[in-house]
N, C-alpha and C positions, 0 to 999 in steps of 0.2 A: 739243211741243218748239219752241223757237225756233229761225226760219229765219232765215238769212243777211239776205233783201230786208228783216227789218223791224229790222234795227242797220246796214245799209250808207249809204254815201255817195252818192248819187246823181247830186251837183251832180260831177260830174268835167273837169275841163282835161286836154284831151288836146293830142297834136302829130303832124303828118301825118312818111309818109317822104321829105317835101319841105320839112324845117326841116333845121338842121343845130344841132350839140352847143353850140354861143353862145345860142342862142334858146330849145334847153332850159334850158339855165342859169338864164336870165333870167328864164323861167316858173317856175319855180321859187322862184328870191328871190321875186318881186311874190306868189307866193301864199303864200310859206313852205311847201313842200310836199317831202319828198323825192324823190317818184315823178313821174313823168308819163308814161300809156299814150300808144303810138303804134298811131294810128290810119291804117289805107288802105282805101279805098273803104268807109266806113262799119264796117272788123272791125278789130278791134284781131290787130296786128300784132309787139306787141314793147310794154317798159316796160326806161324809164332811170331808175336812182336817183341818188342823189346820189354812190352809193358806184362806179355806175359808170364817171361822170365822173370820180373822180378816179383809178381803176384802169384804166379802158381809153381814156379820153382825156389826162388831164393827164402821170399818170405814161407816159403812153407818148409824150409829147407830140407828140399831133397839134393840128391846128390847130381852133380855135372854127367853119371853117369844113366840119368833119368831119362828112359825114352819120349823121344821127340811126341808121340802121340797121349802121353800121360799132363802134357799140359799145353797141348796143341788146341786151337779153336777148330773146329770142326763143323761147326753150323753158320758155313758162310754167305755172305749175300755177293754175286758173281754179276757180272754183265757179260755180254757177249761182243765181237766185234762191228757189228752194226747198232748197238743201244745209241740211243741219241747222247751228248753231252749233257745236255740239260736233263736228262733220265738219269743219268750218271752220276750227277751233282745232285738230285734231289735223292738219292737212295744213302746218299753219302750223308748228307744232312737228316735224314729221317732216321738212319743208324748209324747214328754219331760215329762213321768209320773214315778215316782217313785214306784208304786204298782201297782199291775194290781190282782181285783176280777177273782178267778176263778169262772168260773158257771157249772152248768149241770140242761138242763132244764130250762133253767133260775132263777137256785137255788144255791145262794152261798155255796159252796163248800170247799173254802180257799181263800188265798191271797197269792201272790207272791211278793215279795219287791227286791230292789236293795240288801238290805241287806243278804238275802237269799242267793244269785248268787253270795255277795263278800266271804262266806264260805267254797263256794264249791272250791277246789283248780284247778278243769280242766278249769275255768271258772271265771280266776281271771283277766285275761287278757280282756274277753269278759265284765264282769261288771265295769271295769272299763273307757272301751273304752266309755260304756252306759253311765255312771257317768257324762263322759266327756261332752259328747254329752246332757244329760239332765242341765247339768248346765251353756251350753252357752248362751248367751242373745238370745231372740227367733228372733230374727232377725236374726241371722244367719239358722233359720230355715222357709226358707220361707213366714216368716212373723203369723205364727199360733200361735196364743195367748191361753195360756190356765192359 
C-alpha cells in the first residue's frame, strides 16, 4: 500500500511565531500557496490558510501587523511518513481539510494535499470521493465546523 512520504511535498515554506499576518500574506502570493505551517524551534506549531486570513484577520479587521499565532490553527490533525494513503485521505475527508502537515517528532517534514492524491492515477477514485466529502456543507458532517 502506498505511504504518505512517497506522494508528499517535501520542498515546504514555512513561517516562525515571530512573522505577523502581512508577511504570511505575502508568502503566500510569491508562492501561490494557500497554506503556510508555522514553525517554533524546529516543531511546527500551527498552519494559516488563506481562508484564515480572511476569517480571523481581515473580517475581523486586525491589523497586517497581527501575530502569526493570534489567528493561526493550532489543533491540527498531522500524519506521519509512513500513514497509509488511504488513512490519509480518510482523515482528510473526515475533517473536511485539504492538507494535512506531515510530522516526525513533531518536525514538519512535508505536506500532503488533495492535490497530491488527484495525481496519483490508483487513487483517482479515492481523492475524489475525499474532494466530495470535503466540499459538502459541514452540516452534513456532524455538525464540526472548521
Amino acid at each position: 500500500m502506498e505511504k504518505v512520504k512517497d506522494i508528499m511535498s517535501t520542498d515546504v515554506e514555512t513561517c516562525s511565531l515571530l512573522d505577523n499576518v502581512y508577511e504570511v500574506a505575502v508568502k503566500m502570493k510569491e508562492l501561490n500557496v494557500g497554506a503556510i505551517p508555522i514553525i517554533d524551534n524546529e516543531r511546527l506549531v500551527g498552519m494559516i490558510t488563506d481562508r484564515d486570513l480572511v476569517v480571523r484577520s481581515i473580517a475581523e479587521k486586525r491589523p497586517g501587523s497581527t501575530k502569526v499565532e493570534k489567528i493561526m490553527s493550532d489543533n491540527l490533525i498531522t500524519v506521519t511518513e509512513d500513514t497509509s494513503s488511504k488513512e490519509a485521505l480518510r482523515l482528510m475527508a473526515e475533517h473536511q481539510i485539504r492538507r494535512l502537515p506531515v510530522v516526525k517528532n513533531d518536525r514538519l517534514v512535508g505536506i500532503v494535499s488533495l492535490g497530491d492524491f488527484a495525481t496519483r492515477e490508483l487513487t483517482d477514485e479515492m481523492a475524489g470521493r475525499a474532494l466530495s466529502e470535503i466540499s459538502e456543507p459541514d452540516e452534513l458532517h456532524d455538525g464540526v465546523q472548521h
